[in-house]
SEKEFI-357118 format. One record per residue (C-alpha): y, z, x; residue in one letter; residue number from 1. Coordinates in nm, 4 decimals. Last residue first. Example, Ala and Ser with C-alpha at 12.3 -4.5 7.8 and 13.67 -1.06 7.14 Angstrom:
<pts>
PT       py       pz       px rest  nr
PT  -0.1060   0.7140   1.3670    s   2
PT  -0.4500   0.7800   1.2300    a   1
</pts>
This chain:
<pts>
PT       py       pz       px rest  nr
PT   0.2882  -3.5701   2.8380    x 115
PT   0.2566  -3.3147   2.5702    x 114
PT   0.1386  -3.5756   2.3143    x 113
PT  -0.1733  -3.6885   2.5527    x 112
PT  -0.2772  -3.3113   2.6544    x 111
PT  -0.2383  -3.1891   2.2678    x 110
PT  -0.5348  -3.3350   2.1101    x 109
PT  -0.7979  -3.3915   2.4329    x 108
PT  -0.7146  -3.0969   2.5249    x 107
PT  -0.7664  -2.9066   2.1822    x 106
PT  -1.1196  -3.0735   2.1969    x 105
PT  -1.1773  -2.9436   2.5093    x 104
PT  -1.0576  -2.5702   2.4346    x 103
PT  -1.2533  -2.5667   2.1390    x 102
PT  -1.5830  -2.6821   2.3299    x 101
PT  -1.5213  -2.4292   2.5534    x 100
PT  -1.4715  -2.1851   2.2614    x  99
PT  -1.7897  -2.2886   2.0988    x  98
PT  -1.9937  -2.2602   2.4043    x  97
PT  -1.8353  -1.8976   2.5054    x  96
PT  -1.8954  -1.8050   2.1586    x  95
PT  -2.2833  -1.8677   2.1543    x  94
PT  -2.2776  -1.7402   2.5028    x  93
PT  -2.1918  -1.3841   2.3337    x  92
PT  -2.4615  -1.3832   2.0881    x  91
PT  -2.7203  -1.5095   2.4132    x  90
PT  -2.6160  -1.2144   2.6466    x  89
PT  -2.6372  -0.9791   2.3902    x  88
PT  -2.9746  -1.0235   2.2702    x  87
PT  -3.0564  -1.0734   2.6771    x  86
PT  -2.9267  -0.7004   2.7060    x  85
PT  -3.1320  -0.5807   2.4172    x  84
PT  -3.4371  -0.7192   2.5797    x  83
PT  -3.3663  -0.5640   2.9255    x  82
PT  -3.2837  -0.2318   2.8191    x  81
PT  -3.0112  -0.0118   2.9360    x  80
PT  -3.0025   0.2766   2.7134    x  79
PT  -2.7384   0.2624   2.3849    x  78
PT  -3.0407   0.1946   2.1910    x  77
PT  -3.0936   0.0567   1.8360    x  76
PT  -2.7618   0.1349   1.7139    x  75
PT  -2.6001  -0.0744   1.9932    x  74
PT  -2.7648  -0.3858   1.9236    x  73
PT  -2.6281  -0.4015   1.5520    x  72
PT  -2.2953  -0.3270   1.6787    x  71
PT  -2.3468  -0.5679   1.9068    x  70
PT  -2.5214  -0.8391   1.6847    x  69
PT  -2.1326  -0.7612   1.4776    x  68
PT  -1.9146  -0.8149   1.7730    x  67
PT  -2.1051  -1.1319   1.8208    x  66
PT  -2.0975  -1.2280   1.4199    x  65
PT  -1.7160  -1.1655   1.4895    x  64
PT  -1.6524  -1.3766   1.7768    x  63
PT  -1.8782  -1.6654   1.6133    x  62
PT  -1.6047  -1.6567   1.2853    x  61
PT  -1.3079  -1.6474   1.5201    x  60
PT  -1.4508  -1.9106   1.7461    x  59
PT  -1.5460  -2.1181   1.4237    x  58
PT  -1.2138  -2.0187   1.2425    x  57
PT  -1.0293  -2.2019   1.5246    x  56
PT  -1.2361  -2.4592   1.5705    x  55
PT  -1.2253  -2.5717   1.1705    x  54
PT  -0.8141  -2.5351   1.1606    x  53
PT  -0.7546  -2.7414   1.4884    x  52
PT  -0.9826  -2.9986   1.3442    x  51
PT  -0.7878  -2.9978   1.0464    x  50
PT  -0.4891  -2.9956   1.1619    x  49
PT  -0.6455  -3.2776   1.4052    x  48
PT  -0.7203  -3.4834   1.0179    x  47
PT  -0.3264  -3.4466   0.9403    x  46
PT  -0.1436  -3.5787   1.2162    x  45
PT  -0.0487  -3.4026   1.5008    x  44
PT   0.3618  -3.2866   1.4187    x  43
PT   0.3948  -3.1577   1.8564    x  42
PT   0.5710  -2.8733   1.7589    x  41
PT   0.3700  -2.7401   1.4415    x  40
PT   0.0028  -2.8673   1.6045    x  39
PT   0.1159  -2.6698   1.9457    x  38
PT   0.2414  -2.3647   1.6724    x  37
PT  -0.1078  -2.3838   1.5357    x  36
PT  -0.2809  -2.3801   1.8711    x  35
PT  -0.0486  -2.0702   1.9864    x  34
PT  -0.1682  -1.8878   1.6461    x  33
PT  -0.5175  -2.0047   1.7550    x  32
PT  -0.4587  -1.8513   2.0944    x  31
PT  -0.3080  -1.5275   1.9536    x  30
PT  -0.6062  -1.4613   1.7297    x  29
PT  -0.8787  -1.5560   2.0116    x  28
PT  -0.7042  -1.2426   2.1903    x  27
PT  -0.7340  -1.0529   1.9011    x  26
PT  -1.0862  -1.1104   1.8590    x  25
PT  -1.1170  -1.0904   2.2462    x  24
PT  -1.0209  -0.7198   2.2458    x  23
PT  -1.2595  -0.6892   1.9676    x  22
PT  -1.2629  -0.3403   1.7882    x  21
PT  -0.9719  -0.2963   1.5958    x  20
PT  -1.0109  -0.6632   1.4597    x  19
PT  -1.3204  -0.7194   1.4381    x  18
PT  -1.2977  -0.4091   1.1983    x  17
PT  -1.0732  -0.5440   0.9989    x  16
PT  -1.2248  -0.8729   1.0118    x  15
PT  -1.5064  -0.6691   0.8410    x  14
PT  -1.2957  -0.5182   0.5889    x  13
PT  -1.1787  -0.8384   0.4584    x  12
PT  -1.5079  -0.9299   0.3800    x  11
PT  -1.5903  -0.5520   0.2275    x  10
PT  -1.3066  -0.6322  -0.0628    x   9
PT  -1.4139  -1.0106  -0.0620    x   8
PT  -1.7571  -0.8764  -0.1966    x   7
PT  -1.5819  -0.5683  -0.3666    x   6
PT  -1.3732  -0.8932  -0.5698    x   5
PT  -1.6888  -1.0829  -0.6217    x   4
PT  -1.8586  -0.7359  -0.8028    x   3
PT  -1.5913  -0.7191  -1.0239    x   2
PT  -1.6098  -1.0783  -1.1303    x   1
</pts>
């Protein structure tokens, strides 16, 4: 049990660090505390909670396996190099897909109750 608890311990450390480090992390914070207020306002039924919930800790979740392939990146060489760079390129895409998709979704939720 001990060993669990320095598991979660070093977890919550991590979105510590994602987020004192990630400008976008906390960003991506605000917008799925704005999501949650839309869901709140608007009373969207249970299962787009739900949906809401999943996309949000997916873009959260991606955003800080980016920040972390960075980290990772950036120990190997701080020198521009072309591999490293593509490394990069692809972690953060992986967000920018999810988050689009995100954004879509949460369109397609909120757009018809706003209006």
């Amino acid at each position: 049990m001990q060993s669990f608890i320095k598991s979660f311990f070093y977890a919550l450390s991590g979105v510590c660090y994602s987020w004192s480090m990630g400008r976008n992390f906390r960003i991506q914070i605000v917008l799925g505390v704005v999501a949650f207020s839309l869901c709140f306002a608007l009373r969207v039924e249970r299962w787009e909670w739900i949906v809401v919930s999943i996309l949000t800790g997916g873009v959260l979740a991606l955003e800080t396996l980016n920040s972390a392939v960075e980290t990772l990146c950036n120990q190997i060489t701080l020198e521009q190099d072309p591999s490293i760079k593509k490394i990069k390129d692809l972690s953060a895409g992986a967000v920018l897909i999810f988050s689009f998709f995100a954004l879509v979704i949460g369109c397609l939720i909120f757009i018809p109750r706003i209006i």
